[in-house]
Phi, psi and omega in degrees: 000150192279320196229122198359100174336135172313301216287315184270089161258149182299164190275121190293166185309166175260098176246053178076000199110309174325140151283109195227097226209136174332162142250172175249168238286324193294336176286324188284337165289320174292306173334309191296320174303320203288332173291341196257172200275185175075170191295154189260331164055064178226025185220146180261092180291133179219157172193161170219152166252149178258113188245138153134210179238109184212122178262153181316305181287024179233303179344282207297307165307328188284296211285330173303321227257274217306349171295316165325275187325303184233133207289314190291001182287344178234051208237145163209165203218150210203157144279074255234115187054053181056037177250111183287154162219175172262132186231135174288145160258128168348299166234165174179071157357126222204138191219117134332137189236116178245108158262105185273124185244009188275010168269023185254154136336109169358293201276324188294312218262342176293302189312309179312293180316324178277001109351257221280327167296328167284323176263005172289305158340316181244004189265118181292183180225150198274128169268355177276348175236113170257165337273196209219074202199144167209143171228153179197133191264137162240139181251111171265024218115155165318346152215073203196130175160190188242118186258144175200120160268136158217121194224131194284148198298264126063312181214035171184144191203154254265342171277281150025280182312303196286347145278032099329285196302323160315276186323274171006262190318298212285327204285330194270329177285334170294301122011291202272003178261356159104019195243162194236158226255124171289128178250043179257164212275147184282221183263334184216129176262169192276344164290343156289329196244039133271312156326293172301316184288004186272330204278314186286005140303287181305312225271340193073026188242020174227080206236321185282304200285328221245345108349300223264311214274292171288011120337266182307332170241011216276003190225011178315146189201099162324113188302144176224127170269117162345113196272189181251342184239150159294130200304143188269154153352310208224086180263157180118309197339279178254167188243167141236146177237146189236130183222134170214148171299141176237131180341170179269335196302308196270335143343295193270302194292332136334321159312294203328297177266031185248279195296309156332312182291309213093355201253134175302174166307291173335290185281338174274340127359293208274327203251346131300314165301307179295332168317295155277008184253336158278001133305324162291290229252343172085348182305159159274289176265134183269093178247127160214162166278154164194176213246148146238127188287016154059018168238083172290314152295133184291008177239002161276005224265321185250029192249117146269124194161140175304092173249342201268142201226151214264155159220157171267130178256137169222116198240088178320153198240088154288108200292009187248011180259182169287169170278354195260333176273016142285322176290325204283319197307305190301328171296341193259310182323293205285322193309330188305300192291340185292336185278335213247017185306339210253024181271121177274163175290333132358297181273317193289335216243007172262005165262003170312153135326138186273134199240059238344067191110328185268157180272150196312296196267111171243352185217118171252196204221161186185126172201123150184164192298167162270156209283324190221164174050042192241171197323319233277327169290001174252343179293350202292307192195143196252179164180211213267354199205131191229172196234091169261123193302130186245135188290135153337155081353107176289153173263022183134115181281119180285326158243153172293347158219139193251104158235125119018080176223118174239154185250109138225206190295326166309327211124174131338077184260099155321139183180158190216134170264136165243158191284107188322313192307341209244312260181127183264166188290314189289344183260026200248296146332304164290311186292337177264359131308305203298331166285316160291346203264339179243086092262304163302333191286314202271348170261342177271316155301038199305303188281006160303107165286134176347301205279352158292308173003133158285269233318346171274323173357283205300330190295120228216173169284141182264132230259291178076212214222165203322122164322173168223104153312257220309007153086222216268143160286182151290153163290197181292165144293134189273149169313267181197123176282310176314331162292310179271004155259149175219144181237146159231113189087052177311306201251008135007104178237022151317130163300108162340117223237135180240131161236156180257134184039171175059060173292318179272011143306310189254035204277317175291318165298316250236319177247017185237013171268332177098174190298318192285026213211098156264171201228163198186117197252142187237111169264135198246019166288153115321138194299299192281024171280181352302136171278193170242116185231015201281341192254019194275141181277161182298322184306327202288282176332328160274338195260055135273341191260323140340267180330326167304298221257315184267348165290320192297322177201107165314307148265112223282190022272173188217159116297096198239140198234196159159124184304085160088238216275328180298335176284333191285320177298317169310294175342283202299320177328308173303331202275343183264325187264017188239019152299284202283359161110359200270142165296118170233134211245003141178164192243099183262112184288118170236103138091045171252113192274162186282155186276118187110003214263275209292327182302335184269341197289144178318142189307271212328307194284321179292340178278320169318299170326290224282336171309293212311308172295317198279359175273325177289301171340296224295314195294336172293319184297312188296333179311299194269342162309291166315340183229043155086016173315300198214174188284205154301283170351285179275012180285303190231288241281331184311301206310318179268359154298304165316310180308331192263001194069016161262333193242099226261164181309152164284097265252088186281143175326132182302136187260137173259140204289154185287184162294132158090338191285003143299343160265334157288021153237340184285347168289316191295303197304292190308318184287291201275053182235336179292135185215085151299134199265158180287163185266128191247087164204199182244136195240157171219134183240112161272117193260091180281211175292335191266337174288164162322172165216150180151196171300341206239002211200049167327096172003251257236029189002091200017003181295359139354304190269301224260323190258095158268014165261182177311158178211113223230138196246092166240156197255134201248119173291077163204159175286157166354252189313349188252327197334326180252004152286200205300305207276305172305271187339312144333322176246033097333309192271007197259302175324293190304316180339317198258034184232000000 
C-alpha cells in the first residue's frame, strides 16, 4: 500500500490492555443502524449443501482453527471514550448447533431446512458479544446435509464468504487426515486495514475521487419506482424476493453482445436495469446504488473482513440513440464511478442534495458471480466432503427494491428483494420480467433505437399508489405511559405476562394467576384522542405497542397476551421482539381469528360461512323468543318488513360512543390488510363457546398455518365477552400456571 503501511499498526486505542482498534466508517454507519426501529438486514447469511462425510466435531474444530487465524472473526465492538472501537480476544469460542432432520421424510426434512435457514437469517446477532458468528450442520443422512454460516455485516462481506468456505474446507480435510489445520496469522488483519483506511483519509490521495463525486452528486435525485402502499413507520420489515433463471440460449447472446460491445456483464446489467426503470418511472437519469467489493490492493485479496464499499450509477437514459450505443454510454458510466470507488460511500452520499431525509440509494444493483462453492470451485481440491453453494435467506431489506444478478452453475439468475410495506409480489415480479425482457432487447436488438424497440413498448410507466408529500409516516405517538400501564403483582418473579386493554376485565385473571406472576395490562388508546390512524399498517400498531410494552419491562422474556382483534396484536408484537433478540416465551390468544382466515377463503365459502351465521343469529332470536324475550312481532313480523323496505329502522336510544372505541376500528380496519408469515414460538389459543364450529369455522380458528413452533388450543365453557370472569378465568390461569 501507497499510504501507511499495513504493516505499521498504530497505537490502539486505550481499553485497559485490551487490543481495542478504530473502525471503519462502514462499521461505524452498521453500528449506527442497531438504534433505529425496523429490521437491521445486518447479517451475511450463507449456507451449502454438503454431500459427502463431515462431523460436527471436525465442522467446529475447522471453524475454531480459522477464529484463530483471523482476528476479526474474535472481534466484538464498544464504546470506548465515546468511540466506537473493535476490540479483539485472545480466544473465543464457538459451539456448532448439530441438527439431525434425517428421521423426516425427504419433503419434512427439506421444508425444516428452509425453516431453520430463514430464521437463522434473520435472527440477530449481538455485536457487544463474540463472536459475532453462528454455525449450524443440519443431517438429512449420513452424507448427506446443509451447512449454514451467519455472520454480522460488522466482520464480514460477500468476498469474505468465499474466503471461509476455502479456508473451512481446507482446515476440516487436514483434520479428518489428521494434520493440524493452519492457524498462522495471515499477512493483514482487518484492524490493520481500518487503521490504514483512517491514515488514506488524512492523506489527501483520494482528493480526485471526492472531486469526481461532488461532480456527479451534487445535483443526483434518487430513482424512486412508484410503491403500491404508502411507506410505513417500519420499513424493511418484510421482504418479498422474487427470481428467474435466464435461458442458457439468452445467457450466451448476452456473452456475445458483452464481447461485441467491450462492455462487461456488470455494466450491461446495469444499463438494463437504467432501461427499465426508465420506462417505468419516466426519469431522464437513472440514479442506483451498487456494491464494489474495494479490494484493489493484493494484500486485501485474502482479509476477511468488511471492505465493500456502496458506489452511485447515475446513467442518462436517451430515448432517440440505439440500444447498442446506450451499453457502451452506460458502460463509460460505470467505468467512471468504478475509477473513483475508493472514496466511502460515508463521505461520498453527503454531497447529494438532503432530501428530507430519503436515501441517496432507493434502488441498489448487485451482479457478480457466486463467491463459493460452485462446481468449478470444488475442483479446487479433494476430500471426504464437498460444499455447494445454496441461495440465502434475507436478514431484512436495505433497499426498497434490491435487484440481482448471481452466476452459479444452473446459470444467471435475476431476482430482486423488495420492501413489502411498500411494493406487492405481483408488482415485484413484473419489474424483474421487465428487466430481463431490456437485457434481451439490448442483445438481440443492438441497432433498434430506444424509443422504437417492439420488446420495450408494454413496459409502461407505473401509477403506484397516492403520493404522499410528508414522506414516510411517523410513528404512533405514545400518550403518557404511567397513564397506560397498570401493574398487578409488582413483585412477582414469574416471567411477566403483558395484555392490551380492559385492565379491568382482566382483573379476575390477573388475581387468580397469583402474586407471584406479574402482571401488567397496557392500554393503548389514546386519552386526547381521536388520531388519524387509518393509514397506518397493523405492524406500525404493534410496534407502537412495543415501545409500551419495553417502557413497562424493558427486557423479556415476556408472555404476551390479548382479547379478540388484541390477541392478533399480541401475536406481530411477539414476531418484532423477537426479531430484536428478546425472548418471548408464549403468546395467548382468547377468542382471536388468524388474520386472513376468512378474507383468503374462496367467494363461495366465504358466502356459504356468512348464511351459517345469520342462521345461527336467527337461532339466537328464536332462542329468545322461545323463552318469552320477545314477541311474535319483533320475531317475524318487523324483520320482514324492514327487508321489503316497508318499514324504515327504528330510531333506538342514543349510544354513547365506549372510551378507545375509535382506536379498535382503526385496528379492525389495519388487520384486516395484515397477511403475517409464522412464527416460530409458542401460542395457546383459548377457545370459549361462542365461535362456531365446523368446515368454515376452524377448530383452531385459522392460526394453524400462521404458527410454526407450538401451537396448543383450549376451551374454555364461556361465551366471548364472559372469558374473564371468576370461573372461565380460572381455567385460563390454570393453563398459564405451567408457563
Amino acid at each position: 500500500m501507497s499510504i501507511g503501511g499495513f504493516d505499521d499498526r498504530q497505537a490502539p486505542l486505550d481499553n485497559g490492555g485490551a487490543n481495542a482498534f478504530p473502525c471503519t466508517l462502514l462499521q461505524e454507519r452498521l453500528w449506527a443502524q442497531l438504534g433505529k426501529d425496523g429490521p437491521q438486514g445486518l447479517n451475511v447469511a450463507m449456507r451449502w449443501l454438503m454431500t459427502g462425510s463431515l462431523s460436527p466435531a471436525t465442522a467446529e474444530d475447522a471453524l475454531q482453527s480459522l477464529m484463530q487465524r483471523h482476528e476479526i472473526l474474535r472481534t466484538r465492538f464498544d464504546e470506548i471514550d465515546g468511540r466506537l472501537a473493535q476490540v479483539i480476544l485472545p480466544a473465543c469460542p464457538l459451539k456448532l448447533r448439530d441438527v439431525d432432520l434425517s428421521f423426516l421424510s425427504a419433503d419434512e426434512s427439506a421444508a425444516r431446512a428452509e425453516e431453520i435457514a430463514r430464521d437463522e437469517a434473520i435472527e440477530p446477532i449481538d455485536p457487544h458479544q463474540a463472536p459475532l458468528m453462528r454455525a449450524t450442520l443440519l443431517h438429512f443422512g449420513p452424507d448427506r446435509g446443509v451447512l449454514m454460516l451467519t455472520l454480522h455485516a460488522m466482520v464480514a462481506d460477500g468476498w469474505s464468504t468465499g474466503l471461509i468456505a476455502s479456508e473451512f474446507r481446507a482446515a476440516a480435510n487436514a483434520i479428518d487426515a489428521g494434520a493440524a489445520p493452519d492457524k498462522s496469522e495471515p499477512e493483514l488483519q482487518f484492524a490493520d486495514y481500518a487503521l490504514w483506511e483512517n491514515e488514506l483519509l488524512k492523506s489527501g490521495a483520494l482528493d480526485e475521487a471526492r472531486a469526481f463525486w461532488q461532480r456527479q452528486l451534487r445535483d443526483a435525485v434518487a430513482t424512486e419506482v412508484a410503491p403500491d402502499h404508502r411507506p410505513a413507520a417500519r420499513a424493511g420489515e418484510r421482504s418479498h424476493i422474487t427470481s428467474l433463471l435466464l435461458p442458457d440460449a439468452l445467457g450466451r447472446a448476452v456473452d456475445s453482445f458483452a464481447r461485441q460491445q467491450n462492455v462487461t456483464l456488470y455494466s450491461l446489467a446495469a444499463a438494463a436495469l437504467a432501461l427499465m426503470l426508465h420506462r417505468v418511472t419516466g426519469d431522464p437519469e437513472i440514479v442506483l446504488g451498487s456494491q464494489v467489493a474495494n479490494r484493489t490492493e493484493p494484500e486485501t485479496e485474502d482479509l476477511i473482513g468488511p471492505t465493500v464499499n456502496s458506489i452511485t450509477l447515475c446513467l442518462p437514459v436517451d430515448d432517440d440513440v440505439r440500444l447498442d450505443a446506450f451499453a457502451r454510454a452506460a458502460a463509460d458510466k460505470v467505468q467512471e464511478a468504478l475509477e473513483h470507488q475508493r472514496l466511502p460511500f460515508e463521505i461520498a452520499s453527503k454531497f447529494a442534495p438532503d432530501r428530507d431525509g430519503r436515501p441517496l440509494h432507493a434502488i441498489n444493483l448487485v451482479v457478480h458471480r457466486s463467491y463459493s462453492g460452485t462446481t468449478e470451485t470444488e475442483r479446487e481440491g479433494s476430500g471426504r466432503f464437498s460444499l455447494i453453494s445454496l441461495p440465502s435467506y434475507s436478514s431484512g431489506s436495505q433497499w426498497p427494491l434490491n435487484f440481482y444478478m448471481i452466476g452459479r452453475d444452473e446459470g444467471w439468475r435475476m431476482s430482486c428483494e423488495a420492501d413489502a410495506e411498500l411494493y406487492d409480489l405481483e408488482t415485484v415480479q413484473g419489474l424483474v420480467e421487465a428487466w430481463r425482457r431490456c437485457l434481451e432487447a439490448l442483445a438481440s436488438s443492438p441497432d433498434c433505437r430506444l424509443a422504437d424497440c417492439p420488446a420495450l413498448q408494454d413496459i409502461s410507466p407505473r401509477a403506484g399508489a397516492a403520493p404522499d408529500s410528508a414522506g414516510p409516516l411517523k410513528p404512533i405517538p405514545v400518550h403518557d405511559p404511567a397513564q397506560q400501564v397498570a401493574r398487578f403483582h409488582e413483585g412477582g418473579s414469574r416471567t411477566p405476562m403483558i395484555v392490551f386493554n380492559n385492565r379491568s376485565v382482566y382483573y379476575q385473571l390477573a388475581r387468580q394467576l397469583g402474586e407471584d406472576r406479574p402482571f401488567i395490562d397496557i392500554l393503548l388508546y389514546h386519552q386526547d384522542g381521536p388520531l388519524e390512524l387509518k393509514s397506518y399498517a397493523f405492524e406500525d400498531f404493534a410496534t407502537y405497542a412495543i415501545r409500551l410494552i419495553r417502557w413497562a419491562q424493558p427486557r423479556g422474556p415476556y408472555v404476551l397476551g390479548g382479547h379478540c382483534v388484541y390477541g392478533v396484536l399480541a401475536f406481530e408484537a411477539a414476531r418484532q421482539l423477537q426479531r430484536m433478540g428478546e425472548k418471548v416465551a408464549l403468546v395467548a390468544l382468547f377468542d382471536s381469528w388468524a388474520p386472513g382466515y376468512r378474507e383468503t377463503m374462496p367467494g363461495w365459502a366465504r358466502m356459504v360461512r356468512r348464511q351459517q351465521l345469520r342462521l345461527h343469529r336467527y337461532g339466537q332470536r328464536f332462542e329468545r323468543f322461545r323463552k318469552g324475550e320477545v314477541g311474535l312481532n319483533e320475531m317475524v313480523r318487523k324483520p320482514i318488513l324492514f327487508h321489503l323496505g316497508l318499514l324504515p329502522p327504528e330510531p333506538g336510544p342514543e349510544r354513547q360512543s365506549l372510551p378507545g372505541e375509535w382506536f379498535d376500528g382503526c385496528l379492525y380496519d389495519a388487520v384486516a390488510r395484515y397477511r403475517p408469515s409464522p412464527y416460530d414460538g409458542d401460542v395457546v389459543l383459548f377457545r370459549s363457546n361462542e365461535p362456531l364450529r365446523g368446515r368454515f369455522f376452524d377448530e383452531r380458528m385459522g392460526w394453524g398455518p400462521l404458527v410454526s413452533g407450538s401451537l396448543t388450543k383450549v376451551d374454555v365453557d364461556s361465551g366471548h365477552f364472559d372469558m374473564f370472569r371468576e370461573r372461565p378465568a380460572g381455567e385460563i390461569a390454570s393453563f398459564l400456571q405451567t408457563w
